[in-house]
N, C-alpha and C positions, 0 to 999 in steps of 0.2 A: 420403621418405615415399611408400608407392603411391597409386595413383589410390583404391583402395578405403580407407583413411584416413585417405585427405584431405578425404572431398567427406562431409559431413554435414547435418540437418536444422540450422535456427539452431536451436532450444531446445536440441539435444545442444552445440552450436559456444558456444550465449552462456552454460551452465551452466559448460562449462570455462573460458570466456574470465572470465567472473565471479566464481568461486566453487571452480575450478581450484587447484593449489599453489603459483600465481603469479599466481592470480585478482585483478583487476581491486577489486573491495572486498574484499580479505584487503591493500590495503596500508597502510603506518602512518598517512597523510596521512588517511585515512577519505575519506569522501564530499565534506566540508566545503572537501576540498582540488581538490573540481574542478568545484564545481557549489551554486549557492545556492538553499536550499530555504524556504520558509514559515519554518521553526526558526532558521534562520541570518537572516533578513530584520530581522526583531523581536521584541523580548520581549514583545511587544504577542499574538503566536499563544501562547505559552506560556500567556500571561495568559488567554486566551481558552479552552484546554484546561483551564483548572485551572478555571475558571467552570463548564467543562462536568462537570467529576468531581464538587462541589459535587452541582450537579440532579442526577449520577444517584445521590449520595449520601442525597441528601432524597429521591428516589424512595421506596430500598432501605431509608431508616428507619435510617439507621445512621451514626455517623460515624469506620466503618472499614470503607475502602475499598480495593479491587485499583485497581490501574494499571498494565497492560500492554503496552508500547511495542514494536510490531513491525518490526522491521526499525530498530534505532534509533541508527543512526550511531555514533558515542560516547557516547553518553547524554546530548546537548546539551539533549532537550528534556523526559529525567525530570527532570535536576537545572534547569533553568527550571521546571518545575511544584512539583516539590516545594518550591522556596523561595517560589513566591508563594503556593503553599496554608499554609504555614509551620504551626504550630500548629492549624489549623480543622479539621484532620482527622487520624485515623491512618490513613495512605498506606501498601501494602504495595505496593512496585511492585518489576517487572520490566521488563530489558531481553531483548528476542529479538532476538539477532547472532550473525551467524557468526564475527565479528573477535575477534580476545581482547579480552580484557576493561581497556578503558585504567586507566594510571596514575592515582592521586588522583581516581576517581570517588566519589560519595556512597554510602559501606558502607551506605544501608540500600536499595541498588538491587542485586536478584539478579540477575547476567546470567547471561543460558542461551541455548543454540541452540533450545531448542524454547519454543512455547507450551504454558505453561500450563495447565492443566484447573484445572476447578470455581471460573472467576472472577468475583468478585461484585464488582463496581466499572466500569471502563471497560476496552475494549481498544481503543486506539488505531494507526493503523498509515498513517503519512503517506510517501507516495510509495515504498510497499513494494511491491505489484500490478503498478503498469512494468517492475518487474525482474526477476517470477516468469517465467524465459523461457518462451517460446512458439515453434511451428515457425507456417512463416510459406508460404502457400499463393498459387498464382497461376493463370489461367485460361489457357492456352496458345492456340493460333492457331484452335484446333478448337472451343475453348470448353470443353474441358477440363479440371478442377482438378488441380492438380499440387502438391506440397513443392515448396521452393524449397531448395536446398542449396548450403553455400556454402565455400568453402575459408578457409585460415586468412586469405587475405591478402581476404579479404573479397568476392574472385571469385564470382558465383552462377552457377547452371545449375535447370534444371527436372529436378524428379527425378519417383518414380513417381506416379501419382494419390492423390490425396484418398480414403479410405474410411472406414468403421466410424466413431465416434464422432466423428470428427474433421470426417468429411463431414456429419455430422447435425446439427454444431453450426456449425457452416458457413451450411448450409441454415436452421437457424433464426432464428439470430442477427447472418450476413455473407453473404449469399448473391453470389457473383463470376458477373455475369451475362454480361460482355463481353471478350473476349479483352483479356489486360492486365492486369487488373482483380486487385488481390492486396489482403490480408487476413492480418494475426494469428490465427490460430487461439487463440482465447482457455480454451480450456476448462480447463489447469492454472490458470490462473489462480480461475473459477471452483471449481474445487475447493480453491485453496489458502484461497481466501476460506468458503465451506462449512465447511471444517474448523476453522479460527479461530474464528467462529463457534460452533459447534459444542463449544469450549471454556468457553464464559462460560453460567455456570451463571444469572447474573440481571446483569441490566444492561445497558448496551449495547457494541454493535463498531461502529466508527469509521473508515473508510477512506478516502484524502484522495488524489488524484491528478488528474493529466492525464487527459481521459478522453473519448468521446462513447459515443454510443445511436445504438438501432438506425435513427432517422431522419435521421442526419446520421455517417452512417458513411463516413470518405473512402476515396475508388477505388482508392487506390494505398499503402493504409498507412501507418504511419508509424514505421519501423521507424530509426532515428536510432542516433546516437553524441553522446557526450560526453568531451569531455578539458579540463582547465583551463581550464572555464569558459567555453569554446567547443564548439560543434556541430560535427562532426566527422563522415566517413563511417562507419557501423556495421563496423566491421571487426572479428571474434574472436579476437582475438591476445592478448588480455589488457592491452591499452594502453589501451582506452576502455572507458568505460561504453556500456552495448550496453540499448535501451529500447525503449517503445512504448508508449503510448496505450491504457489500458484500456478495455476494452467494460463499463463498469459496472453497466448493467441485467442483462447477465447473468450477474456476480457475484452480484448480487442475488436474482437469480428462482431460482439454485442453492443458497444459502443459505435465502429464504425454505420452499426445496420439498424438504429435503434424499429423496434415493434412500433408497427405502423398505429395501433390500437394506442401508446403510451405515450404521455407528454410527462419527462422522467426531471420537470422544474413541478410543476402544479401537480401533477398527480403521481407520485412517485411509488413503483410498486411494494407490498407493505415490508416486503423482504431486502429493499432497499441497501438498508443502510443497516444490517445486523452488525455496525461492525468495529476494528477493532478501534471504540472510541467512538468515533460520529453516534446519535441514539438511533434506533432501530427502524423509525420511522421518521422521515422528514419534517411532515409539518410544515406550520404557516413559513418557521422561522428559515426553511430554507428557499422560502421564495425571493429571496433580495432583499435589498435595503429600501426596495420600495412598494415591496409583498407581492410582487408579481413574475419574479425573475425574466430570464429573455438566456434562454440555452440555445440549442440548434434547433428546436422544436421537433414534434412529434414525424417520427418516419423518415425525418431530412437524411442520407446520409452526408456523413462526412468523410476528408480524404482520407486516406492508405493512411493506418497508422505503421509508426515505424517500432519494430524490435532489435536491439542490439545489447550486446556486452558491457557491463559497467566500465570495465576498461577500454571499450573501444568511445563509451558517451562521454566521458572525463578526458579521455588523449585530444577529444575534439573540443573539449574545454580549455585545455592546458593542464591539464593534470597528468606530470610525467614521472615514471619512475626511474630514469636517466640518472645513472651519478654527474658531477659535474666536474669540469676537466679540474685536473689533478695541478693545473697552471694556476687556476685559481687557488689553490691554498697557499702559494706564494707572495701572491699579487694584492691576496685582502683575507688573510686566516681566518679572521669572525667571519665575516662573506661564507667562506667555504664550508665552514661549522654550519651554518644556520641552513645554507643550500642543501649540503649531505644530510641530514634532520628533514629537512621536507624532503628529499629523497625518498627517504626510508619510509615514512609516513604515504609518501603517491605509490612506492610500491604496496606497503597493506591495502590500500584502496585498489591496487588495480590488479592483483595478485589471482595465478591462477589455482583452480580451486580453494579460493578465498571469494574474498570481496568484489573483486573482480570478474567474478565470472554471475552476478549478479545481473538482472536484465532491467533492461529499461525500457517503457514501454512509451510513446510516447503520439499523444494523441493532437494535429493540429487543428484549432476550430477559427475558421477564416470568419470576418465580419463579416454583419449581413449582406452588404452592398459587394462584396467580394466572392459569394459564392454561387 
């Protein structure tokens, strides 16, 4: 292979490494086989989801609802929701994957590569945002912004400067003030979140990751590997999961403010959707079920979105990590057994510097007549 390429930006290195014809989630083991998430922890998050499709169902007055699961492994965590919502609702739900579509999943879950248009229930999308890749910028000796470019074997070097949109958002939202000093360039990712959004006609979007803001943004990134369940150097070879740490406030401030120029159902910008799973460009197929979707439309804003703590979004679900009174082991031993067990389970989920300290971002989109 020549020098020319070899050496590329990571978001061009972690799309093929990821999502490539040997991509890193296109293999059979899925996600579940190298890495444990909220969904895989406990049925206790599942439970907590399907809590939440409920409220947005009594919001919307209705009890048929969307459920659209982005970026959604094998479908671990529709088919948990749909068996604890069981009968209480008519659940139309979707899975958005790039992977085929597994064996013996629940025929009444559409898998599709794209999102959705015109959805009125929930779109949910846990630990999808880390994997929409991103190029990844550094401040040279001079103080300079630079791409960082990296070879397959994971080798990096400083490529040309930072400019245009990429330096704007830099400057707004990561500013690298001191030689050294690098940064994800988040802004696909802000748009792939914009356009999601931008799909759900009433209801809310849901977005669950690792994440900081803009007052606790660390100096040197956080640009990681994962392989069975170990941390691993980022290398783009297609052997590891290749991540990083979203900038969720400015997911958020993209979405609430969408560019007046963008209608992010019909014309979705082409950086969309690089991501981890959804294809890279929208397409017809994300316009609805009737080809035309109906999001918030172009320039609308919408409300305040809300950011909080996984363990503060769960506590308000019911998900607690309380042991339970110790009178109870008397009164009903199985009871106490199975109580203490989900215990211990709501504390992983809600655990600080764990799971817990995960953020939620959470986007409300009021019906037409209501806004």
């Amino acid at each position: 292979m020549d020098e020319t390429c070899q050496w590329q930006g990571w978001r061009e290195a972690t799309e093929r490494a990821l999502y490539g014809p040997a991509g890193f989630y296109l293999r059979p083991e899925g996600p579940a086989g190298h890495f444990r998430t909220s969904v895989h922890a406990s049925p206790l998050f599942a439970a907590a989801v399907a809590r939440l499709l409920g409220e947005v169902a009594d919001e919307l007055g209705t009890d048929e609802v969307d459920l659209v699961d982005v970026g959604a492994g094998r479908g671990e965590l529709l088919t948990a929701v749909l068996a604890a919502v069981g009968s209480s609702l008519t659940v139309r739900a979707w899975a958005v994957e790039r992977a085929a579509r597994p064996a013996g999943l629940d025929p009444r879950v559409e898998w599709t590569d794209r999102v959705p248009g015109g959805v009125r229930g929930l779109l949910f999308a846990n630990e999808w945002l880390d994997n929409v890749p991103v190029d990844v910028a550094e401040a040279d000796a001079r103080g300079t912004v630079r791409y960082v470019e990296v070879a397959p074997d994971g080798t990096e070097r400083l490529g040309g400067p930072v400019t245009g949109p990429d330096a704007d958002w830099l400057a707004r939202w990561w500013p690298l003030r001191e030689p050294g000093a690098r940064a994800e360039i988040g802004r696909p990712r802000d748009e792939a979140w914009a356009a999601a959004v931008g799909r759900v006609a009433a209801g809310r979007a849901v977005a669950v990751d690792y994440a900081h803001v803009r007052a606790s943004r660390p100096p040197f990134g956080t640009l990681t590997g994962f392989r069975a369940g170990r941390e691993v150097p980022p290398v783009p070879d297609g052997s590891c999961d290749v991540t990083a740490h979203v900038a969720l406030d400015a997911c958020a401030d993209r979405a609430e403010h969408p560019a007046p120029d963008a209608d992010p159902v019909e014309r979705p910008a082409p950086d969309a959707d690089p991501a981890r799973r959804p294809a890279p460009d929208a397409g017809p197929a994300a316009r609805g079920r009737d080809g035309g979707g109906s999001g918030p439309g172009a320039g609308a804003a919408l409300p305040r979105a809300e950011l909080v703590t996984q363990r503060e979004a769960l506590g308000r679900l019911g998900v607690s990590g309380g042991r339970p009174p110790l009178a109870l082991a008397s009164t009903d031993p199985a009871g106490y057994v199975r109580a203490l067990a989900a215990a211990g389970q709501a504390a992983e989920l809600t655990a600080r510097g764990g799971l817990g300290d995960f953020l939620w971002l959470t986007q409300r989109v009021p019906a037409e007549g209501a806004r």
